[in-house]
C-alpha angles and dihedrals in degrees: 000000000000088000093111116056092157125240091287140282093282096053127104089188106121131220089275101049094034092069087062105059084038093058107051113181109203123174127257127261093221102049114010080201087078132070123196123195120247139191126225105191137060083245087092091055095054092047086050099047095030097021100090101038088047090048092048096045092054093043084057101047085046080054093052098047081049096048087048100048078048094059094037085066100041084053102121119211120252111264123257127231137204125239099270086049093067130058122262090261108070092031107112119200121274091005111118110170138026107055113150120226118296086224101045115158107230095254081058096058090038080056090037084070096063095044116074113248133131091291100046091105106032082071102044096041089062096036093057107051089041083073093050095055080046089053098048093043095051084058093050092066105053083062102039140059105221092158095065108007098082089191084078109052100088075061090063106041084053096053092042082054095048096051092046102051104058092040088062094040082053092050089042091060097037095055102028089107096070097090147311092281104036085059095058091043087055095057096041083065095047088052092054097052083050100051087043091050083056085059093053091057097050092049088050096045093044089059110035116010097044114124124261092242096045088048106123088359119132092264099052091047087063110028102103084055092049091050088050089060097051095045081069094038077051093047110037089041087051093047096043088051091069086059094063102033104101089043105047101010092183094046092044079050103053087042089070109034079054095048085057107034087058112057079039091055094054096046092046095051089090093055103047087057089059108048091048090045079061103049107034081043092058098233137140120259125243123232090251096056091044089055084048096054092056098052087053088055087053097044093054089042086059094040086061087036090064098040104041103048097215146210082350081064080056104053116011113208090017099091101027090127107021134019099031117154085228098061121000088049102012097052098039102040079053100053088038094054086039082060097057096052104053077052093064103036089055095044082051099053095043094052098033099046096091087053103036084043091057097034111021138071118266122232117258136194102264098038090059122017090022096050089049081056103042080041087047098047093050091045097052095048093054081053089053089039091055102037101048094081096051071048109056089041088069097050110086116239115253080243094056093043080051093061098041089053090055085048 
């Protein structure tokens, strides 16, 4: 309240002693024996003419916080619903109970997060370890110079790559109730982290993991081109498969395991040299390869994972909310491959750095930050290509707003 001013700039006098001075006690005229209290500042006269207004304004807003954090905890969580509840279109196989509403608001799919339902742990499988890559990156940065030391800039670009897709897998799930074609949209977009993330590897592999004897050859020239190219193969045959999906499920299927074993095939050829010049050479694995052939057990672990559906295939009913290949095994098989491999492309760059450095080609610009942003544009536009027509069926038909505005 504007009770308190302060004894004034010039004075040294604290809160404790300033009471005091403010507060003068003097005797009464009529008996010495009393003693009234009397105010010595203006201070006194702010706090008589303001002082109410300022104390009921600030009662009210307390009753307000009071009234919100009320109604925050009177807040119910949205209903759940069972398979033949739902349309066709956001029943996933094997999964019988715990789908959210088609026509959730997005505050109900923010709430449905904290509520356990079937895709309870899609999001958080993907939120969490988006704060982990965040983490590491962050570290990253307070040891390394990405502004001037262009070596490190396929670095970059991967660890930007690998905060941003799960982060987008975890808001696609989150908000995929909203409708039919929200929930389209918000694959597309997960497709597309995905597809970018592709890129990333292949940036980072073209760098730093490429074999001795591929180093300056024509495919390491244009690698970085060819993997832009199959980030939008990745991202329009995804995006097509959810067209066909209702239609021709297994072909919609195959269209995009293919859209994403491709793109994984072509970065990983590298490192499969690599792995078989080792073994069949006898020779002892370094750490980084070790790291990198773990994250290649894990990448084809998560590649079965997606196409068999188990153990939900199994025991329908029995794993709607925990245990789902999609999102207990699928998810995590993914982030922890996903691990393995920032390990080893970090264990690569450090040791390889004195002999890339003196026989390699250096990163430049456009073969790392511009080729994220080329890679980014054209992503982005097949999303719009492919998402203007989901668009455009939303929207009413002049026809149709006529007739509402007669009604």
């Amino acid at each position: 309240f504007p009770v308190w001013r302060g004894i004034g700039a010039s004075s040294t006098v604290g809160w404790s002693q300033g009471w005091g001075r403010c507060l003068r006690w003097e005797p009464n005229s009529r008996d010495q024996g009393t003693r009234i209290p009397v105010f010595d500042y203006p201070v006194w006269l702010i706090f008589c003419r303001r002082g109410r207004a300022r104390l009921r304004e600030v009662c009210q807003r307390g009753r307000g916080a009071i009234r919100l954090s009320t109604d925050l905890l009177s807040l119910k969580l949205p209903q759940l619903f069972d398979i033949h509840q739902v349309p066709k279109v956001f029943r996933e196989e094997s999964i019988i109970s715990g789908y959210r509403h088609p026509r959730s608001s997005a505050m109900d799919c923010v709430l449905s997060s904290f509520q356990m339902n079937n895709e309870t742990i899609n999001i958080w499988t993907h939120f969490l370890p988006t704060w982990y890559f965040v983490w590491r990156f962050l570290a990253l940065c307070s040891t390394m110079n990405f502004l001037n030391d262009s070596y490190t800039w396929p670095l970059l670009v991967y660890m930007l790559l690998i905060c941003i897709y799960p982060f987008t897998s975890s808001c696609a799930h989150t908000f995929s109730s909203m409708s039919a074609e929200s929930r389209h949209i918000c694959y597309f977009f997960d497709y597309g982290a995905l597809s970018l993330y592709s890129l990333g590897c292949a940036i980072s592999y073209g760098y730093y993991v490429m074999p001795d004897c591929w180093v300056n050859s024509w495919l390491h020239q244009h690698f970085v081109l060819i993997a832009i190219g199959n980030s939008l193969f990745c991202t329009s045959m995804s995006c097509y498969s959810r067209f066909v999906e209702l239609q021709f499920p297994k072909r919609s299927k195959a269209l995009r395991t293919g859209a994403f074993v491709v793109p994984f095939i072509f970065d990983t050829t590298p490192l499969f040299y690599r792995a078989l010049s080792c073994f069949w050479g006898g020779g002892s694995p370094s750490d980084a390869l070790s790291s990198h052939c773990c994250h290649l057990l894990f990448a084809f672990l998560t590649c079965f994972l997606f196409t068999a559906h188990l153990p939900e295939r199994l025991a329908p009913g029995r794993f709607d909310y925990i245990g789902m290949s999609k999102s207990a095994l699928f998810h995590v098989s993914a982030v922890v491959g996903t691990h393995f491999q920032m390990e080893g492309v970090i264990a690569d760059m450090t040791s390889r750095r004195a002999w890339l450095q003196l026989h390699g080609l250096m990163p430049s610009f456009l073969g790392t930050i511009g080729a994220l942003t080329v890679s980014l544009a054209l992503n982005l536009a097949v999303i719009g290509i492919f998402s203007a027509p989901l668009l455009w069926k939303t929207r009413p038909s002049s026809s149709q707003q006529h007739a509402c505005k007669e009604q």
